[in-house]
N, C-alpha and C positions, 0 to 999 in steps of 0.2 A: 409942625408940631401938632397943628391944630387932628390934621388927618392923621396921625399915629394915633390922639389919644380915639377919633374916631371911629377908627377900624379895632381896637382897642378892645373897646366899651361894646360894638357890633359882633366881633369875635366872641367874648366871654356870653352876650346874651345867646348868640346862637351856640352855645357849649354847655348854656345850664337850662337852654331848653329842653321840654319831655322829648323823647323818642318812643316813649308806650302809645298804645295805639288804643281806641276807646273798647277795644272787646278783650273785656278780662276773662281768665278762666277761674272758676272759682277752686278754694282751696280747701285742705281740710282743715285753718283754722275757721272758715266758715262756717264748714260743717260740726267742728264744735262748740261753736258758738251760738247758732241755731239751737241745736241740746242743751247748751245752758240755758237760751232765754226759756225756752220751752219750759224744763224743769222750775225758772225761776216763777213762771206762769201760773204751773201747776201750784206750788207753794204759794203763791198769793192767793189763789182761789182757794186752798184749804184753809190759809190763816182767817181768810174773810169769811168763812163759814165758823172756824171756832169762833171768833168775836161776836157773829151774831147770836151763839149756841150763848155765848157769856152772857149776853147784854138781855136774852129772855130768860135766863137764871137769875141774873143780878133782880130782875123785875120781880122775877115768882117770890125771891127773898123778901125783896120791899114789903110785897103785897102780904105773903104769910107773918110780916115781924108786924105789919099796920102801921109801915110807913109809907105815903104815897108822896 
């Protein structure tokens, strides 16, 4: 019994082992996803340019109302 359950238990491991091999090709959701981070890159860098355009307005405000 003992050797049923462990040829068993040795069978299933060697059946839900990979067989991919370590050189992927890539795909084209890569390729789109590449494009989105990119795109998401680009939108960060212009958001962090309005906040900074905000935050020397916000200041000019202060300064011209004579609040500091």
């Amino acid at each position: 019994m003992k050797i049923l359950i462990i040829l068993t238990m040795s069978l299933l491991v060697f059946a839900c082992s990979s067989g991919e091999s370590d050189s992927r090709e890539e795909t084209i959701g890569k390729e789109i996803a590449d494009g989105f981070n990119e795109s998401m890159d680009k939108a960060r860098a212009i958001e962090d340019q309005m906040m900074e355009q905000k935050e020397k307005m916000d200041e000019a405000l202060r300064q011209a109302e004579g609040i500091e």
